[in-house]
Gaussian input, Z-matrix of N, CA and C with variables (Angstrom, degrees):
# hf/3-21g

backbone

0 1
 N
 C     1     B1
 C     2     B2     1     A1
 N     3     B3     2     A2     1     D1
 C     4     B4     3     A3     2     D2
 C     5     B5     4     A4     3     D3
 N     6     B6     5     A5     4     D4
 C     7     B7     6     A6     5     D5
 C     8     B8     7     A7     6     D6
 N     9     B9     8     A8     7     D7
 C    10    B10     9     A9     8     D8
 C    11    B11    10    A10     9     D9
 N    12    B12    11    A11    10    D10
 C    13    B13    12    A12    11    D11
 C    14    B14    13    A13    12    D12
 N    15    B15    14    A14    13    D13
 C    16    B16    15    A15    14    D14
 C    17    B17    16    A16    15    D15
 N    18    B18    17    A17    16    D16
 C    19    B19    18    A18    17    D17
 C    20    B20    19    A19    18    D18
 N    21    B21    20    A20    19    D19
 C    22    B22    21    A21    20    D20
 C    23    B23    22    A22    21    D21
 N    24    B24    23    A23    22    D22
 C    25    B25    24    A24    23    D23
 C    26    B26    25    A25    24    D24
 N    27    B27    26    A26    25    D25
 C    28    B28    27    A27    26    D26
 C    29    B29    28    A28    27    D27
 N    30    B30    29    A29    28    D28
 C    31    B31    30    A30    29    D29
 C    32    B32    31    A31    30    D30
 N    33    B33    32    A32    31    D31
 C    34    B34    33    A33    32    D32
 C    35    B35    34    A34    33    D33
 N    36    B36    35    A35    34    D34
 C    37    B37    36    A36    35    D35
 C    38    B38    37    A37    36    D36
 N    39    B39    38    A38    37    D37
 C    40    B40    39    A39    38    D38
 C    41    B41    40    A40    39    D39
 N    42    B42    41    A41    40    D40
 C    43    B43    42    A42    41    D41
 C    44    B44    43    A43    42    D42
 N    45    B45    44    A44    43    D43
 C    46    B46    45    A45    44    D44
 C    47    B47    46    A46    45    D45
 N    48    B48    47    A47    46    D46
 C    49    B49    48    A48    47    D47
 C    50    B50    49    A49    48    D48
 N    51    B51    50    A50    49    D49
 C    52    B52    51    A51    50    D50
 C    53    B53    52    A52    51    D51
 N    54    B54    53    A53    52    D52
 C    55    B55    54    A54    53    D53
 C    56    B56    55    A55    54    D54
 N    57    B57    56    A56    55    D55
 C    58    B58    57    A57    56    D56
 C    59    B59    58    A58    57    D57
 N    60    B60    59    A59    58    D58
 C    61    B61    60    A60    59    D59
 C    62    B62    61    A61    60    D60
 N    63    B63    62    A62    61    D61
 C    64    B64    63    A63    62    D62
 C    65    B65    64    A64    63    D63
 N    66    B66    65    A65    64    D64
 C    67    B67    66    A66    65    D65
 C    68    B68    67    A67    66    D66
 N    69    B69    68    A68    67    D67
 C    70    B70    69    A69    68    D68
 C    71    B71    70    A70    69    D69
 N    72    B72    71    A71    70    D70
 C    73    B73    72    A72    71    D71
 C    74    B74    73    A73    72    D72
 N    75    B75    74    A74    73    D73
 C    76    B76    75    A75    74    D74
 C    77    B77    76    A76    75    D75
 N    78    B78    77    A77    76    D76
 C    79    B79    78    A78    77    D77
 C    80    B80    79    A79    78    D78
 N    81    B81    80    A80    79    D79
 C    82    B82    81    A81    80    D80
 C    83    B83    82    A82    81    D81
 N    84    B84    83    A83    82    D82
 C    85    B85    84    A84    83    D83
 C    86    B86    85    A85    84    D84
 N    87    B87    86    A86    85    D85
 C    88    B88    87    A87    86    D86
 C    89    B89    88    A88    87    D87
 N    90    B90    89    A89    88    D88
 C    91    B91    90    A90    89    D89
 C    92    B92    91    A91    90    D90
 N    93    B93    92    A92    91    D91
 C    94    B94    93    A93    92    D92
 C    95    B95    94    A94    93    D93
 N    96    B96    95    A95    94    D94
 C    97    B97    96    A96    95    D95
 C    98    B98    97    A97    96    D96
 N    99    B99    98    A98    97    D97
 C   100   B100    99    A99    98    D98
 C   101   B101   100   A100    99    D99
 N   102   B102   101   A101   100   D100
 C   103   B103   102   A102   101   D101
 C   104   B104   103   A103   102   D102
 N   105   B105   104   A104   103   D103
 C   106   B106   105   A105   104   D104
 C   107   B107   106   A106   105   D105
 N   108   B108   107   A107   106   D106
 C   109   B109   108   A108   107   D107
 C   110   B110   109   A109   108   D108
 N   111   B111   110   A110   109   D109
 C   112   B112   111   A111   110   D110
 C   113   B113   112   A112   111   D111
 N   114   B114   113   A113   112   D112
 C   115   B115   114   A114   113   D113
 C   116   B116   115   A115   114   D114
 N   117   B117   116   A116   115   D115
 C   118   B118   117   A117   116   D116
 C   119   B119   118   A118   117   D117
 N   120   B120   119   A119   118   D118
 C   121   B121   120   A120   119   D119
 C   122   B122   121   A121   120   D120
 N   123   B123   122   A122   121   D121
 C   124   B124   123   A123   122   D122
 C   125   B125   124   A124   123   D123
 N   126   B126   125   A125   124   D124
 C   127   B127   126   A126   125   D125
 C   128   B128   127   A127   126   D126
 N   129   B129   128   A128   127   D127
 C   130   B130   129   A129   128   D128
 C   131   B131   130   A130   129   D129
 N   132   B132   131   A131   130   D130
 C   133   B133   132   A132   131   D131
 C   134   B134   133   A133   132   D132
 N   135   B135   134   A134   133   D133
 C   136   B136   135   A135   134   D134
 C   137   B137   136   A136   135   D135
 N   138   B138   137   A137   136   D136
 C   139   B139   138   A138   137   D137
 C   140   B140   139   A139   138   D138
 N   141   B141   140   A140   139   D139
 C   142   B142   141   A141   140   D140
 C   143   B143   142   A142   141   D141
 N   144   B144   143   A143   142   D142
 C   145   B145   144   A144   143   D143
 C   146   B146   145   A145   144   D144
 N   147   B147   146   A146   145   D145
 C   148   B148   147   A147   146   D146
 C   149   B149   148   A148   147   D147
 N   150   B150   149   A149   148   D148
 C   151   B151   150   A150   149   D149
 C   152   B152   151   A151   150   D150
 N   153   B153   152   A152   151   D151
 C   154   B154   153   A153   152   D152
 C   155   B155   154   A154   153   D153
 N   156   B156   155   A155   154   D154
 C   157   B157   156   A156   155   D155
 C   158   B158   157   A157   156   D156
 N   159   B159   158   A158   157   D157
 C   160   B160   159   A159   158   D158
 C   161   B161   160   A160   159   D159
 N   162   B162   161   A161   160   D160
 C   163   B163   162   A162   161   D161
 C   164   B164   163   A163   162   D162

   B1=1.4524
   B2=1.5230
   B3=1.3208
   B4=1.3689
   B5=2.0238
   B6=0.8963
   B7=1.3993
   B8=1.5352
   B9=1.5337
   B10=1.3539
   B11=1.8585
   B12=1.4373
   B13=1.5072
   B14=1.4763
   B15=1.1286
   B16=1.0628
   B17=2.0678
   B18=1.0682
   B19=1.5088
   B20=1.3932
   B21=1.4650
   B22=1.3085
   B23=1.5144
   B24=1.3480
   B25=1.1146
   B26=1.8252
   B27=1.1244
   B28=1.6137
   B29=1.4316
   B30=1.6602
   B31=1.0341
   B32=1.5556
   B33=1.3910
   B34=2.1733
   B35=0.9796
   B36=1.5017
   B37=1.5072
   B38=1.5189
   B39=1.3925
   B40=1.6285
   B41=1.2295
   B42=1.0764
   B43=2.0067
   B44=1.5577
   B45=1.7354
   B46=2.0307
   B47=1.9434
   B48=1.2718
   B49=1.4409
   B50=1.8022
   B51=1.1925
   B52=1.9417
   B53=1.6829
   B54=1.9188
   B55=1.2052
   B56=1.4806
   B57=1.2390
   B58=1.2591
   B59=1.4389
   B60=1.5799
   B61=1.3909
   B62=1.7378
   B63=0.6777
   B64=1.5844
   B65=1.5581
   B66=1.1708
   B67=1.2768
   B68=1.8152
   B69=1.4920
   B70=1.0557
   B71=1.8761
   B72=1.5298
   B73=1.1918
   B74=1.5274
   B75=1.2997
   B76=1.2224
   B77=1.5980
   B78=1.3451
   B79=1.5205
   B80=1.4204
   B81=0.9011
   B82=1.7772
   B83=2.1239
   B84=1.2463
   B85=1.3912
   B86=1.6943
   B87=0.9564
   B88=1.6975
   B89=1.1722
   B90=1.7625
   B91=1.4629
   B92=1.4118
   B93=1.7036
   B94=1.2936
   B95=1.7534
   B96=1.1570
   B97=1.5734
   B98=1.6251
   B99=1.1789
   B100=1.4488
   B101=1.9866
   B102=1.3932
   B103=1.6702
   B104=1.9440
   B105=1.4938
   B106=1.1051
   B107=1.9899
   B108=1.3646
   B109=1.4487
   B110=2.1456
   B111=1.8321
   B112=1.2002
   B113=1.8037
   B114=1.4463
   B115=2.1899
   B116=0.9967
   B117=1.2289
   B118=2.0977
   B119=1.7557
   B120=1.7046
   B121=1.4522
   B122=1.8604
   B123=1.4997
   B124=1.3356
   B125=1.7575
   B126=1.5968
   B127=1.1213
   B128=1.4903
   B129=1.5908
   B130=1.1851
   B131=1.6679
   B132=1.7131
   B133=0.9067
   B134=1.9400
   B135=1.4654
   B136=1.2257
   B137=1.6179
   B138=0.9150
   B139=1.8103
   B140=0.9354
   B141=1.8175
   B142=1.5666
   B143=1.5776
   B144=1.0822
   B145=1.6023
   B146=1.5111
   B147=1.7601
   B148=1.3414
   B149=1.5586
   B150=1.3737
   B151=1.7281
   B152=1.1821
   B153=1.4402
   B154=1.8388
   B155=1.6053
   B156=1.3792
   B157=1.4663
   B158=1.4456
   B159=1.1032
   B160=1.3143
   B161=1.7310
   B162=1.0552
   B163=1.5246
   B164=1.7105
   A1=109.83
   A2=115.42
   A3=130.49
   A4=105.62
   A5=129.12
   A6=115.02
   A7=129.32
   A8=98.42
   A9=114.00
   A10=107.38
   A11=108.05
   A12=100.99
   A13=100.96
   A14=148.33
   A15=166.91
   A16=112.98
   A17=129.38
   A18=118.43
   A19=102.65
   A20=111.98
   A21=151.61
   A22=117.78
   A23=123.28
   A24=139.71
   A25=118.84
   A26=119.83
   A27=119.82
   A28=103.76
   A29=143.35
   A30=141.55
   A31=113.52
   A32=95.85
   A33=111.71
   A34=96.14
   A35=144.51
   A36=139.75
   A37=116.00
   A38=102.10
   A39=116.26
   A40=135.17
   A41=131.55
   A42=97.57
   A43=130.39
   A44=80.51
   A45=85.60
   A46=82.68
   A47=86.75
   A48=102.99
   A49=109.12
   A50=110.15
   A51=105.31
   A52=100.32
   A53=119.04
   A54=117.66
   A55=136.00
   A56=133.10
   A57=148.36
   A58=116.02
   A59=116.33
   A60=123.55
   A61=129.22
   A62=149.85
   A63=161.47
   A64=93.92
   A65=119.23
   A66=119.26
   A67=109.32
   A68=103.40
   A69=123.12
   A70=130.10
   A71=91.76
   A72=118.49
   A73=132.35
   A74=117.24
   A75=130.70
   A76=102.13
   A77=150.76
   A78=160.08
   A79=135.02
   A80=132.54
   A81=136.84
   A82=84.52
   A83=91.40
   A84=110.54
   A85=104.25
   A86=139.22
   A87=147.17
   A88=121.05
   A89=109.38
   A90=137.96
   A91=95.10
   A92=126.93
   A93=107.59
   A94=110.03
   A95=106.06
   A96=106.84
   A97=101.95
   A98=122.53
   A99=121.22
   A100=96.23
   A101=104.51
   A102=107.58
   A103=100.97
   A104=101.50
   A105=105.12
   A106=82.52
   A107=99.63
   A108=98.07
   A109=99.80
   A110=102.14
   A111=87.96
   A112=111.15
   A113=109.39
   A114=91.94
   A115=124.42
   A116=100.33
   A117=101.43
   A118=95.00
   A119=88.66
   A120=120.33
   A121=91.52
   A122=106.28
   A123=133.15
   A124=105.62
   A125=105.32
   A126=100.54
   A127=137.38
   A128=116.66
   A129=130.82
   A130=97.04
   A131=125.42
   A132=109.79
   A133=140.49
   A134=104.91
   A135=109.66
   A136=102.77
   A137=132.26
   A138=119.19
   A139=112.39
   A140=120.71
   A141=142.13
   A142=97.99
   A143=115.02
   A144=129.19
   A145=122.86
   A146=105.94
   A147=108.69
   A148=82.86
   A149=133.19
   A150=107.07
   A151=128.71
   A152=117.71
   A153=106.92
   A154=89.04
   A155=110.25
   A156=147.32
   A157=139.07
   A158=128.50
   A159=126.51
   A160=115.53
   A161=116.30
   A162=115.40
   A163=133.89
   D1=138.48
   D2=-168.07
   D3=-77.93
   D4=151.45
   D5=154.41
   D6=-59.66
   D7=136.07
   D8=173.10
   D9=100.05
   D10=6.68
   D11=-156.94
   D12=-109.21
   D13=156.62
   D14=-86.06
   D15=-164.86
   D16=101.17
   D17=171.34
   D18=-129.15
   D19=120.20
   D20=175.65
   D21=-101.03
   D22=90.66
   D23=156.58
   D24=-45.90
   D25=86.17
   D26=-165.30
   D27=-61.71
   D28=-4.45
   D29=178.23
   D30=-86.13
   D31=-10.57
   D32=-175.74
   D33=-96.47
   D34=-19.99
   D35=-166.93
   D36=-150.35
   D37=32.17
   D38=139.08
   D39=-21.31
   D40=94.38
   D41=-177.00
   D42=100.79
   D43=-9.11
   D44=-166.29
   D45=-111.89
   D46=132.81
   D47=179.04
   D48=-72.27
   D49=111.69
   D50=-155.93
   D51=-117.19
   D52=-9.73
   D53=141.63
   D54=-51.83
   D55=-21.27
   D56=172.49
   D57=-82.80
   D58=141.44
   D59=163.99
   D60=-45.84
   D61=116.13
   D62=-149.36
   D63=-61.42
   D64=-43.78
   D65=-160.81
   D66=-78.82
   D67=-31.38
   D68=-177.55
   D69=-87.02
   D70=-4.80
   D71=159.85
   D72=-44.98
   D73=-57.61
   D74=157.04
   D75=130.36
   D76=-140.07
   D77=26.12
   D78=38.18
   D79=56.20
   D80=175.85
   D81=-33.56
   D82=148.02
   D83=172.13
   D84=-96.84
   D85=164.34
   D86=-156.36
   D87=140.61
   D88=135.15
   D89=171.90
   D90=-38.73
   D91=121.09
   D92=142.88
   D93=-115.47
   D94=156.27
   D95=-161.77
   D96=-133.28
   D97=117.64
   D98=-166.46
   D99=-112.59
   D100=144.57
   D101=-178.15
   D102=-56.77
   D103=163.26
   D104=-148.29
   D105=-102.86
   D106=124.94
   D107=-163.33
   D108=-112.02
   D109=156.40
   D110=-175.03
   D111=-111.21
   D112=121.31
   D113=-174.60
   D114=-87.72
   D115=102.11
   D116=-178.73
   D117=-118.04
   D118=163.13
   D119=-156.80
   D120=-78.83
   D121=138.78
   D122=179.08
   D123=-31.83
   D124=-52.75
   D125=-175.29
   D126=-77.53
   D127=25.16
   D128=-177.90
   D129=-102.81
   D130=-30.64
   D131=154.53
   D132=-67.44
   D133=-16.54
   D134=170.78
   D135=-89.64
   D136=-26.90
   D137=150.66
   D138=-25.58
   D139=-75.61
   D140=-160.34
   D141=-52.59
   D142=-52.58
   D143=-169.84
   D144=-60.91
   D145=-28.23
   D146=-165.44
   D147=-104.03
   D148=51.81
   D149=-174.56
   D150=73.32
   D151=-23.51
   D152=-160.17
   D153=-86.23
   D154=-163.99
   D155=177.56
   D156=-119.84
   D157=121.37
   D158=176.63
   D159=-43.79
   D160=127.02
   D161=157.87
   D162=-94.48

């Protein structure tokens, strides 16, 4: 393949309407799933910091 050129696997873009403007495409709908995070108060990090320990 030459530079600048393009390979499109037609099994990756099945289904996706690729006559249409990009913009005009829309939003695909999809699961998004973010890591499961824990919220504790600032000052458990100035614990950690000054030496102490979590309880």
């Amino acid at each position: 393949m030459d530079k600048h050129q393009v390979s499109i696997n037609p099994e990756h873009v099945k289904g996706i309407p690729m006559d249409t403007p990009r913009h005009s495409r829309g939003k695909v709908a999809g699961l998004q799933v973010g890591p499961d995070v824990e919220q504790r108060d600032l000052d458990v990090y100035e614990q950690i910091a000054s030496g102490g320990q979590l309880q």
